[in-house]
C-alpha positions in Angstrom: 2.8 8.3 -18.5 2.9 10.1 -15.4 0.6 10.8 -12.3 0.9 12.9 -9.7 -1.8 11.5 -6.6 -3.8 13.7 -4.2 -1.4 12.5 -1.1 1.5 13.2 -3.0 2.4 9.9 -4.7 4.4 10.6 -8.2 4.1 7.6 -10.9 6.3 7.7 -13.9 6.2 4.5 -16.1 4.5 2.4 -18.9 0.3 2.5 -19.1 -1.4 0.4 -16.7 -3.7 -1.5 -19.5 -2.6 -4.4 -18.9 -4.1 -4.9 -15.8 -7.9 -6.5 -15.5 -10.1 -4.1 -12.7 -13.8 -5.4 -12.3 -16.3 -2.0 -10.8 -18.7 -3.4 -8.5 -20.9 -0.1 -8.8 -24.7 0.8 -9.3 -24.7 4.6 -9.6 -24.1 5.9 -13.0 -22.7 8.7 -12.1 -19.9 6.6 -10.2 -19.3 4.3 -12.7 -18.9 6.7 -15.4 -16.5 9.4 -13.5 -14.6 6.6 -12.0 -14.3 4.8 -16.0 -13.4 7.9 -16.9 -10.7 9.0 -14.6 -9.0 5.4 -14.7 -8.9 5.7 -18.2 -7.9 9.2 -18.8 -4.5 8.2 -16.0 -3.7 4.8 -16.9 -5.3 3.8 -20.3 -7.3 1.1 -18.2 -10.6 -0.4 -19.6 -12.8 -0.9 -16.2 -15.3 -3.8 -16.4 -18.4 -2.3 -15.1 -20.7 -4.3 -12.9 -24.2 -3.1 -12.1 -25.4 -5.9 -10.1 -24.3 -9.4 -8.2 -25.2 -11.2 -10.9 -23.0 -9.3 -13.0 -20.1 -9.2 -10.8 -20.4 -13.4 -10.6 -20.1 -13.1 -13.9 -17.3 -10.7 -14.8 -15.2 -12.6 -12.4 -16.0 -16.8 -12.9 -15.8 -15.7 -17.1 -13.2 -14.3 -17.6 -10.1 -15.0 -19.6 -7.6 -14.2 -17.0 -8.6 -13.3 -13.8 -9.1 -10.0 -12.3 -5.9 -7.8 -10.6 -7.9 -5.8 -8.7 -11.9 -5.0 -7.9 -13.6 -1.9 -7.0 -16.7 -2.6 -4.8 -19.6 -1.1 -2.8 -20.5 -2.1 -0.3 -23.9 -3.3 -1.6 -25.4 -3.7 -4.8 -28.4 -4.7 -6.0 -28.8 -8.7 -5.3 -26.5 -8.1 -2.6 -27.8 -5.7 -0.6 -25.9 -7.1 2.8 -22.4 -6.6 1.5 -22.2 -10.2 -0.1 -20.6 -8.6 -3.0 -17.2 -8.1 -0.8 -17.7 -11.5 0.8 -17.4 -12.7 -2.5 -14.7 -11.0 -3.5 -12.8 -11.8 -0.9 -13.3 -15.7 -1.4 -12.7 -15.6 -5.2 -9.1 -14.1 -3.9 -10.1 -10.7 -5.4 -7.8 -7.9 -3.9 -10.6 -5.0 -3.3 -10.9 -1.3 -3.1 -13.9 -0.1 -1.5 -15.4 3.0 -2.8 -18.4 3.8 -0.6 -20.7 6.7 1.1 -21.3 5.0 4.1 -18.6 5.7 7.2 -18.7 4.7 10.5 -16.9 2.8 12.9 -18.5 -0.4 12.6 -18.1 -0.5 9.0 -14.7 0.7 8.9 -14.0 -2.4 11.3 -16.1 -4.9 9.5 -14.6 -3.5 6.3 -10.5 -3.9 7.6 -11.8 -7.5 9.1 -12.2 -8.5 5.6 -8.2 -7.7 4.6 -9.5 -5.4 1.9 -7.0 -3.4 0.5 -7.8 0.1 1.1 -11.7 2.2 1.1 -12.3 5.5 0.1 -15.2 7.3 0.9 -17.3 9.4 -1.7 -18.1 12.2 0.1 -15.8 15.1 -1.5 -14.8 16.2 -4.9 -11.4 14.3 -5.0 -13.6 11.3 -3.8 -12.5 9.7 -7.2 -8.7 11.2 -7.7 -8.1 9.3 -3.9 -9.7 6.5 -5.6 -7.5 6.5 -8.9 -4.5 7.2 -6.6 -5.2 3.8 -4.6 -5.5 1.6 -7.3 -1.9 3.0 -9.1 -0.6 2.4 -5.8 -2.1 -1.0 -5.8 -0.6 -1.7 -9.0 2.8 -0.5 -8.9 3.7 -1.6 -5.5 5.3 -4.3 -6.4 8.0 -2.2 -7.6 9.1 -1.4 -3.8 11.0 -4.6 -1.9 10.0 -3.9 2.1 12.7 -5.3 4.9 10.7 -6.0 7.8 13.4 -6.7 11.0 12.2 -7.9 14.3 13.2 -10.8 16.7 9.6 -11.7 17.0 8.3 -13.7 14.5 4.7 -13.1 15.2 5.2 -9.6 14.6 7.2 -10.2 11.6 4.4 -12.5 9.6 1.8 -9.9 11.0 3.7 -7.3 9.1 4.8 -9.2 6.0 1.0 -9.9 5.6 0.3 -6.3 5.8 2.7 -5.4 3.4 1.6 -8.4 0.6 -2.1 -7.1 1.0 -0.9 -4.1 -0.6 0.9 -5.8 -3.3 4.6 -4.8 -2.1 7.7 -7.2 -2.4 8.9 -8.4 1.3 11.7 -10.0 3.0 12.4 -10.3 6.5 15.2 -10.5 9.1 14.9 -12.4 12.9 17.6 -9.7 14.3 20.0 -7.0 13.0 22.9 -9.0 12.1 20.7 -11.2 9.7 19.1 -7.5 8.5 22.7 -6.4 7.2 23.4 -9.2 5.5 20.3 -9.5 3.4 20.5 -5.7 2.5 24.0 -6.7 1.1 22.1 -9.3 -1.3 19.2 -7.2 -2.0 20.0 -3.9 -3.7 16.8 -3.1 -4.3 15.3 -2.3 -1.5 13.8 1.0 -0.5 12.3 0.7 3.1 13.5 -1.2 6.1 11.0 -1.2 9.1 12.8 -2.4 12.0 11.7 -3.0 15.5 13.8 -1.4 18.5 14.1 -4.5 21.2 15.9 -7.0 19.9 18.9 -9.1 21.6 22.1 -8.4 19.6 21.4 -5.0 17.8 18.7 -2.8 19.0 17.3 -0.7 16.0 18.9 2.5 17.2 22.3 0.5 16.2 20.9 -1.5 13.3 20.0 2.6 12.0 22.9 3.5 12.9 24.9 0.4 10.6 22.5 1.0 7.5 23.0 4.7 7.4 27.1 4.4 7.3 26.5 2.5 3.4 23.3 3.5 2.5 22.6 7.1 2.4 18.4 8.6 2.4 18.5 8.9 -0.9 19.2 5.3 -1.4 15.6 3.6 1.0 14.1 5.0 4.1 14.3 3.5 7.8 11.1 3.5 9.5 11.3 2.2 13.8 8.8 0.5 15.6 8.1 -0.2 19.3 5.6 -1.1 22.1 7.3 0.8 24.5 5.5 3.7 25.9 8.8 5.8 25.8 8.1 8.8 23.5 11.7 9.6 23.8 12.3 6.8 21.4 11.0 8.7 18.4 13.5 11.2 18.4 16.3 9.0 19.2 15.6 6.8 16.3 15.2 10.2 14.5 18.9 11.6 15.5 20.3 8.1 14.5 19.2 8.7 10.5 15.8 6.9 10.4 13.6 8.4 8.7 9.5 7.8 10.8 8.7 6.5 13.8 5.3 4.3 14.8 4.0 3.1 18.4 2.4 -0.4 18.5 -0.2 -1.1 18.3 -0.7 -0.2 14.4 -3.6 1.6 13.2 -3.8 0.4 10.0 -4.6 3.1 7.7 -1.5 5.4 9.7 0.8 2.6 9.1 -0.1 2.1 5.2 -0.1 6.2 4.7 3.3 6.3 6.4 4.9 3.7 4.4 3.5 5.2 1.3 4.7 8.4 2.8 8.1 7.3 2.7 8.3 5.6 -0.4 7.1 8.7 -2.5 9.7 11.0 -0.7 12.5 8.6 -2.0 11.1 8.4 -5.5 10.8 11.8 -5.9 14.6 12.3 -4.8 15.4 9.7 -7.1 13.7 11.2 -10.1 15.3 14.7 -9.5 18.6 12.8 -8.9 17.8 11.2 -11.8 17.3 14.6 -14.2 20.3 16.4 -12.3 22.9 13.6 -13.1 21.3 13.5 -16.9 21.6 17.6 -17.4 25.1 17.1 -15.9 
């Protein structure tokens, strides 16, 4: 199975049919293209809901619980967004899919740690929406290094990164970062503050990039500083993105996920070269 997303994400690997996703959607037009589509890409059955009632129902009776709900904002019986409310309480991971953008609803919608939202209002309305939840779902196959001295930054970020499904681990300085790369093969992205005590991140870059090449995970730096030089200095000393604090949280997710496809689709074409070899 393979799938190529709107935003560039490439996924190659086994049908997705073995995950349960509940469809919190009154519009039959939605519900059917969005069946469809998740269907036609993944082989996944999608438990539609029409109502609250039904919702309640597809999630308190079911065999095993749900991996993932798609919601809108309101449904009938829940026509003040108590649908998400509830999703979020029954520990739900949730996927808006709704017409209705603004400010106030993006924030109230991010204050409820949902995982993503996707607006309908163009044709790939539905392809962004298929794309999110095989990102959802295969997350878990990239292992995240977060490295800062701060560890109220560090748990803010390793929360971040968990509400999106990925695998974390974390470092208090650079010295502590090196040695859990050595005892962690597998991961693919280190995010790693600049200011810290005993190597700042320029050096920490620096260390990571004379064993593990671009091909092998991607170095994103961070910083508060108001220093726009830093960018390209973190840049020059092999990382791979750069991000001022504070986050916006939809930038930080898209550049992650940036990075991420870029070094699984030099992996796959590694990958064919070596096997035509």
């Amino acid at each position: 199975m393979s799938f190529f997303g709107v935003s560039g994400m490439y996924y190659s690997g086994e049908s997705l049919q073995q995950h349960r996703i509940v469809l919190a959607e009154d519009s039959n037009l939605f519900s059917a293209m969005v069946s469809k589509r998740l269907k036609e890409l993944f082989d996944i059955d999608v438990i539609v809901c029409k109502d609250y009632d039904d919702l309640q129902f597809a999630v308190e009776n079911a065999t095993f619980p749900a991996t993932l709900a798609i919601s809108n904002i309101n449904l009938p019986g829940a026509e003040n967004g108590e649908a998400l409310s509830y999703l979020i309480d029954m520990s739900v991971p949730t996927i808006v899919f709704t017409g209705t953008y603004q400010e106030t609803t993006r924030e109230a919608l991010l204050a409820k740690e949902i995982v993503d939202y996707v607006i309908k209002d163009n044709i790939f309305a539905v392809d962004m929406l298929a794309e999110s939840v095989c990102r959802f779902l295969t997350n878990h196959r990239h292992h995240v290094l977060i490295v800062d001295d701060s560890p109220t930054a560090r748990a803010l970020l390793t929360s971040q990164l968990k509400r999106y499904n990925f695998r974390t681990s974390s470092a208090e300085n650079g010295a502590a970062a090196l040695e859990v790369l050595k005892k962690s093969p597998d991961i693919a992205l280190v995010i790693t503050d600049y200011n810290m005590p005993d190597i700042d991140g320029f050096e920490l870059t620096r260390r990571i990039r004379s064993s593990y090449g671009p091909h092998q995970l991607r170095i994103i730096g961070v910083s508060s500083s108001a220093n726009r030089l830093l960018s390209a200095r973190f840049l020059k000393a092999g990382g791979n993105d750069f991000m001022m604090r504070p986050f916006i949280n939809e930038e930080f997710y898209c550049r992650v996920n940036q990075n991420l496809d870029t070094l699984t689709k030099i992996q796959t074409l590694g990958a064919k070269v070596a096997k035509r070899a």
